[in-house]
N, C-alpha and C positions, 0 to 999 in steps of 0.2 A: 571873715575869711581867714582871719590870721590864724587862728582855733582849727581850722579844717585841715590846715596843711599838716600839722604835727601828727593830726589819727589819721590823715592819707599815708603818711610814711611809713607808720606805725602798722598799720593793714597790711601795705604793701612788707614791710620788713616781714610781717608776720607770715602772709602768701608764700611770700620766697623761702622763708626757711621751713615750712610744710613743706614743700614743693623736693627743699633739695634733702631736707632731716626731716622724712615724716615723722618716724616714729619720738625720736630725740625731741620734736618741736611737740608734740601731741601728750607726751611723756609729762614736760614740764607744764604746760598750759594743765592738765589735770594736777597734777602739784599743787600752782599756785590757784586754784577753783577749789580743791578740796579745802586746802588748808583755810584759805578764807572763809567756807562755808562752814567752818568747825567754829570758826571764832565768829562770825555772825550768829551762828547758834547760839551762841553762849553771853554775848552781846545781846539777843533780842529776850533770852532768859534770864536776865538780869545778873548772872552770873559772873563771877569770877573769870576771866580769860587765864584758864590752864594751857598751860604749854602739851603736856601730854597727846591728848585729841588732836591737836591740831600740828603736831609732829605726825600723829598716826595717821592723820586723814593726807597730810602732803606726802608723805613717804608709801601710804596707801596707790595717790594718785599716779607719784613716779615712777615705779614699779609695775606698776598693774593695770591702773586706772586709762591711760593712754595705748600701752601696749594690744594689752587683752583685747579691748572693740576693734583696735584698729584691725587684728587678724582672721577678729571675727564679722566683721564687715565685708571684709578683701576676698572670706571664705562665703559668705553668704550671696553674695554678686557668682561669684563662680559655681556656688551649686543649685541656685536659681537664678539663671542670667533672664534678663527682661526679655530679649528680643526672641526668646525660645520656648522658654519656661511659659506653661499657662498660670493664670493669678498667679504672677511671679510675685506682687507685693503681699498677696492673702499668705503663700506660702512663708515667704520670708519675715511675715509680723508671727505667724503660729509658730514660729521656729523659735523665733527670739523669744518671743510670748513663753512660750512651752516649756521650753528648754533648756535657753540662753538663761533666760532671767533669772528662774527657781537655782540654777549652779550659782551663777553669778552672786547674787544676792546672799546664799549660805557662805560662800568662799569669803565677800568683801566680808562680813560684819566676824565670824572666827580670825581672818586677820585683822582684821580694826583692833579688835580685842588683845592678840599676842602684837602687835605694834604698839601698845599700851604699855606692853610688861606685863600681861594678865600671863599665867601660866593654859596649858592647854584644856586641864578640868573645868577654868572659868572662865573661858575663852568657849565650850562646849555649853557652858549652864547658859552663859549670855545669848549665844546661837540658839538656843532651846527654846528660851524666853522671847525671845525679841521675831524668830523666824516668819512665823506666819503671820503676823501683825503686820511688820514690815515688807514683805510678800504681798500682802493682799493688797496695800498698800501702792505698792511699784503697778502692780495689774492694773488698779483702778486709775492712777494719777497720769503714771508715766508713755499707757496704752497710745493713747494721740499723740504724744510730742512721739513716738517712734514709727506711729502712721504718717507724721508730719515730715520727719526724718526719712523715711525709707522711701517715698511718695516724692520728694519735693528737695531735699537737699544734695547735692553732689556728693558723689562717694568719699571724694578728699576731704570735706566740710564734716562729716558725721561724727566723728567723735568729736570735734570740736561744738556743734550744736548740743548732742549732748551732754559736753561738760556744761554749758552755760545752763542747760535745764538740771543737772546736777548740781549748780551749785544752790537750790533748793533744796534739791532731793539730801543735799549732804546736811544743810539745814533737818530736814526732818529724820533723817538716822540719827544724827548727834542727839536731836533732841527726845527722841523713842532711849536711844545708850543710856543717856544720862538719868532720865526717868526712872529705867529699870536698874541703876547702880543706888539711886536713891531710895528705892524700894526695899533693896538689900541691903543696905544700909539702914 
């Protein structure tokens, strides 16, 4: 019991500052998920822990990584609302599916890259290289945890469920990056 009160507070502390700083609370919590999953990567690849990556994946997270869903979540409720909208969830998985993801997905890995210090020509080679792998990738892995997501988790929770299935997904980007910087290498 003793163990339980400290992650009761802890939730709760967490609740409340989603609740009163979404974006600010959502912001950081992608921070601190990226950057661990940069250094998990690189931990489970026996690798050297760089500071680089895992600057680029926290700074990726705080900026963007929190932001971004959250206003596209807030926009996706609003232009398929449930209670009106027919397959309001079919619409809003092909939307994200579609849409959402293939932007998303080129936009993170070009900044992953200039948050590196990579200029914009190898920042474009990396995005070239890595796009559709990782793409096809997100489609095939991430399609459920966002049926799970859209289906089954409150709207204030969804980037946050996200980041926790992100901080795989940030696992297997690092580890797709690093591959292809060792190839060119």
């Amino acid at each position: 019991m003793s163990l339980s009160k400290p992650i009761l507070n802890l939730v709760a502390s967490y609740l409340q500052n989603l609740y009163l700083h979404p974006i600010k609370t959502k912001a950081i919590t992608s921070c601190v998920v990226g950057s661990a999953g940069s250094i998990a990567s690189q931990l489970v690849s026996g690798d050297t822990v760089r500071l680089d990556p895992v600057l680029a994946f926290g700074l990726y997270g705080l900026i963007f990584g929190g932001t971004i869903p959250h206003y596209f979540y807030e926009f996706v409720e609003r232009v398929f609302p449930h209670e009106t909208a027919a397959f309001p969830l079919a619409k809003k998985l092909l939307f994200e599916r579609l849409i959402f993801a293939p932007i998303m997905q080129a936009f993170s890995l070009y900044t992953l890259a200039r948050f590196e210090g990579k200029n914009h020509n190898a920042a474009l080679k990396q995005l070239n290289a890595l796009y559709l792998t990782v793409l096809e990738a997100n489609w095939k892995w991430l399609t459920l945890f966002q049926i799970i997501n859209m289906a089954f988790i409150p709207p204030m929770l969804r980037v946050l469920f996200m980041n926790l299935v992100g901080f795989g997904w940030a696992m297997f980007v690092a580890s797709k990056r690093r591959q292809q910087t060792k190839k060119k290498d």
